[in-house]
C-alpha positions as CSV (number, residue, x, y, z in Angstrom):
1,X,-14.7,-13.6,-35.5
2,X,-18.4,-14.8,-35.3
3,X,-21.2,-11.8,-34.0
4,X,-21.2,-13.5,-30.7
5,X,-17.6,-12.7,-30.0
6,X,-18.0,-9.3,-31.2
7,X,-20.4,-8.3,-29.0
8,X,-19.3,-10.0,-26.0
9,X,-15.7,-8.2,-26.9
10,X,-17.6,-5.0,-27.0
11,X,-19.3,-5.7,-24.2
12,X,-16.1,-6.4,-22.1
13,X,-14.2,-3.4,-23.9
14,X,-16.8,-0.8,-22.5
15,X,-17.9,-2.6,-19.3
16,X,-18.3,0.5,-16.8
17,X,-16.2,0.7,-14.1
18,X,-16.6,1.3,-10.1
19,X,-14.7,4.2,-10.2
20,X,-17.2,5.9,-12.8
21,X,-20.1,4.4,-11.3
22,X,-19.6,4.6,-7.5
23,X,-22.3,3.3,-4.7
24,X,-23.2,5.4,-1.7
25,X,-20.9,4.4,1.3
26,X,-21.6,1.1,3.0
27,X,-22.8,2.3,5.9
28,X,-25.8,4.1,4.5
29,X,-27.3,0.5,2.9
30,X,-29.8,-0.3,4.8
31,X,-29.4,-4.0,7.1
32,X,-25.7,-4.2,7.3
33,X,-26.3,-7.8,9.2
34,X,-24.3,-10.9,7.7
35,X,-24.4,-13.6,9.7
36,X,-25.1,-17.1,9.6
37,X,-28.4,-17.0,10.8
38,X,-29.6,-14.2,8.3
39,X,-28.2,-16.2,5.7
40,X,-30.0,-19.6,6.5
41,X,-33.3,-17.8,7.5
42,X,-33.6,-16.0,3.8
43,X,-31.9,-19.4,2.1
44,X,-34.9,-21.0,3.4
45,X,-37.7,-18.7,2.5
46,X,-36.9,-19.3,-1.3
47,X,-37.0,-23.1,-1.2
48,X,-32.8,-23.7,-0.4
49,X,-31.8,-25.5,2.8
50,X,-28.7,-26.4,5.3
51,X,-26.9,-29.6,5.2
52,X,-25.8,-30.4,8.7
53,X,-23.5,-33.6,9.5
54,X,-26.4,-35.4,11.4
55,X,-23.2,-37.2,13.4
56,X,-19.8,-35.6,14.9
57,X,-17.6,-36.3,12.7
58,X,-19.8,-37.0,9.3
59,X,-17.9,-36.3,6.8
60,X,-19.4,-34.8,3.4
61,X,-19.7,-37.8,1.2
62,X,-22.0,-39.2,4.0
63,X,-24.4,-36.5,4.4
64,X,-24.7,-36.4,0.7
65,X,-25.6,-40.2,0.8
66,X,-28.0,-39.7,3.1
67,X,-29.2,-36.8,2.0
68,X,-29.4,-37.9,-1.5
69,X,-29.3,-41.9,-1.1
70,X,-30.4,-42.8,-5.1
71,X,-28.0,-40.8,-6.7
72,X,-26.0,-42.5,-8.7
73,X,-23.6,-39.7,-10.6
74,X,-22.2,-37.4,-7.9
75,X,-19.7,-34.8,-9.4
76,X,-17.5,-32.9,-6.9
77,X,-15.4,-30.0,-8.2
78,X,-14.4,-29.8,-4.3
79,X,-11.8,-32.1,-2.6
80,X,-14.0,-31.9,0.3
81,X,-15.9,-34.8,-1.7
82,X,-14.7,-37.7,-3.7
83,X,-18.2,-38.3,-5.9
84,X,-18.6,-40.7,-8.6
85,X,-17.7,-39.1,-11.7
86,X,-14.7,-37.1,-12.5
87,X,-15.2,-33.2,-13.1
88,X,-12.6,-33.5,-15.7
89,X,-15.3,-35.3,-17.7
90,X,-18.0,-32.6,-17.9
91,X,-17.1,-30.7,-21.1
92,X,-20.2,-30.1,-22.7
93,X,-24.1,-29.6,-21.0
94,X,-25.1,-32.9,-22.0
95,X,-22.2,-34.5,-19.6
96,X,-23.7,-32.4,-16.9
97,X,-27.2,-33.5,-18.0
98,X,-26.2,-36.8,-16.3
99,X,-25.6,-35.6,-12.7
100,X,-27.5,-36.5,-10.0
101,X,-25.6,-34.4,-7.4
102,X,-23.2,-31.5,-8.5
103,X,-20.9,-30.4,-5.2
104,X,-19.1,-26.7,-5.8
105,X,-17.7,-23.9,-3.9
106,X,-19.0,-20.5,-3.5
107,X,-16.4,-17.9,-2.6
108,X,-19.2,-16.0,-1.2
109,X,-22.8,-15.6,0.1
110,X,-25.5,-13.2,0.5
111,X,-27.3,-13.0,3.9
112,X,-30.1,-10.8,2.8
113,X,-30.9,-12.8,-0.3
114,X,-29.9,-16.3,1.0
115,X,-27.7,-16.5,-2.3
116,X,-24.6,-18.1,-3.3
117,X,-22.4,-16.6,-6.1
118,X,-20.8,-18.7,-8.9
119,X,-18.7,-18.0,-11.9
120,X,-16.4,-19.6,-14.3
121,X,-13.6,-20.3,-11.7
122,X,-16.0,-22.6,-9.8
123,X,-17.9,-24.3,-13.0
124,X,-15.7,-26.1,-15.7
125,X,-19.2,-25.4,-18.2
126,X,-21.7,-22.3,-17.4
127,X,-24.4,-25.0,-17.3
128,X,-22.4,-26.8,-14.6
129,X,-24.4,-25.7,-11.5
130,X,-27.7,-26.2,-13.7
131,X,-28.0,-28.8,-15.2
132,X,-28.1,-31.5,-12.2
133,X,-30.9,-32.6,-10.6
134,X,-29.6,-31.2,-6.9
135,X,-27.0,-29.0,-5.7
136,X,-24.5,-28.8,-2.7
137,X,-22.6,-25.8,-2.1
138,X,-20.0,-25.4,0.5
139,X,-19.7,-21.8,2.1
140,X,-17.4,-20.7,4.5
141,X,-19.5,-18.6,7.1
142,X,-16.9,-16.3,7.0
143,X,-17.4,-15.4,3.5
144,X,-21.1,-13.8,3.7
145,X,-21.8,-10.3,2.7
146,X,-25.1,-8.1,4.4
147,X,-26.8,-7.5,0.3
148,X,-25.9,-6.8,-2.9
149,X,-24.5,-3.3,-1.7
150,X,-21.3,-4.8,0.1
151,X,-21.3,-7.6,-2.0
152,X,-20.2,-5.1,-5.3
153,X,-17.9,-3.0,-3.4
154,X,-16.4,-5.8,-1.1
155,X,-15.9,-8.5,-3.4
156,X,-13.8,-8.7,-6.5
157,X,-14.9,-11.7,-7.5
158,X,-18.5,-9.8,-8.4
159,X,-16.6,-7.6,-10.8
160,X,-13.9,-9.3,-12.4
161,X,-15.9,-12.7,-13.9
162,X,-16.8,-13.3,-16.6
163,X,-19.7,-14.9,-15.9
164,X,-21.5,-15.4,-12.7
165,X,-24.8,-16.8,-11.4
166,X,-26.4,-15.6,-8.0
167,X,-28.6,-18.7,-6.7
168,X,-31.0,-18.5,-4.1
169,X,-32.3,-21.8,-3.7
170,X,-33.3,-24.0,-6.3
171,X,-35.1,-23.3,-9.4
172,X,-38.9,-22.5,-9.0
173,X,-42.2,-21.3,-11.3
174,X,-45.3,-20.6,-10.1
175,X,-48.3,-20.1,-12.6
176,X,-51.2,-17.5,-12.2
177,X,-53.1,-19.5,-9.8
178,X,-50.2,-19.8,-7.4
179,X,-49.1,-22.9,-7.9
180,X,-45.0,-23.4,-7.3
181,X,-43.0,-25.9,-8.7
182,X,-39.7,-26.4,-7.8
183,X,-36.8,-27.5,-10.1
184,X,-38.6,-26.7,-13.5
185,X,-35.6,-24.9,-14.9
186,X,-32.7,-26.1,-13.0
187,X,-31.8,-27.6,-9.9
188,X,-34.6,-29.1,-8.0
189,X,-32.6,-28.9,-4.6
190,X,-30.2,-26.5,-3.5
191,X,-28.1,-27.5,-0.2
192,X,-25.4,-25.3,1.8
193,X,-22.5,-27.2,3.7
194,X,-20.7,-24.4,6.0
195,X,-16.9,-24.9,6.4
């Protein structure tokens, strides 16, 4: 067993539980709203946005086209959207280096944080949701949380991956001078599709 896998096995041996560690009730957390609205307003502040079908009827593929009209490699892991390459086919970070679009669902959202959660039941590699240069996540509206509060003692999903990713938009830097750049690290677009 390599040092890696030790310490990872370590780490998952002694991970604490909720039961040792419990949160103050819900209802003393502060903003308790989850909606839609809260969701898209703080999505936005941090650079993320809202695809819409711009027609009745538009289906996904569509919006994607027009939202992203030169990509070429669009890779769904949804069946929502057909996409040009196979998901199958992304087993290592340099097949995901190719994408132009990567399509995914979140099981959940954050209102306050304008987040969507990932893990390794939605990404067939970690890098998956990373590596590509945009992003388009469908949500069910249904499936927002208020903040991280209700989000660790509502959702099993938080506690039981092994990995997971909170994103809030798409990746951003900005240096001393104020100066933001988006999609230095990661994504350079992040897009929500509400079921």
């Amino acid at each position: 067993m390599s040092s890696r896998d030790e310490i990872l096995q370590a780490l998952r041996a002694n991970r604490p539980t909720p039961e040792n560690h419990p949160l103050p009730p819900v209802v003393t957390l502060g903003d308790m709203d989850a909606s839609r609205e809260r969701f898209i307003t703080s999505l936005k502040i941090l650079g993320g946005d809202v695809l819409e079908p711009a027609t009745p009827g538009e289906t996904l593929d569509e919006a994607i086209a027009r939202r992203h009209p030169d990509a070429k490699v669009i890779c769904s892991n949804v069946p929502e959207a057909r996409g040009t390459l196979p998901v199958e086919k992304i087993r290592t970070p340099q097949d995901a280096a190719m994408i132009d679009v990567t399509v995914v669902r979140a099981p959940f959202g954050i209102a306050e944080m304008g987040s969507i959660f990932l893990s390794e039941a939605q990404l067939p590699i970690n890098s998956f949701a990373h590596l590509g240069q945009h992003i388009v996540v469908l949500l069910a509206a249904s499936e927002l949380t208020a903040n991280m509060h209700t989000t660790y003692q509502q959702r099993p999903e938080f506690r039981s991956a092994n990995y997971g990713v909170l994103m809030s938009g798409p990746s951003a830097t900005a240096d001393i001078q104020g100066v933001l750049i988006r999609g230095a690290q990661g994504v350079r677009s992040l897009s929500v599709w509400f079921t």
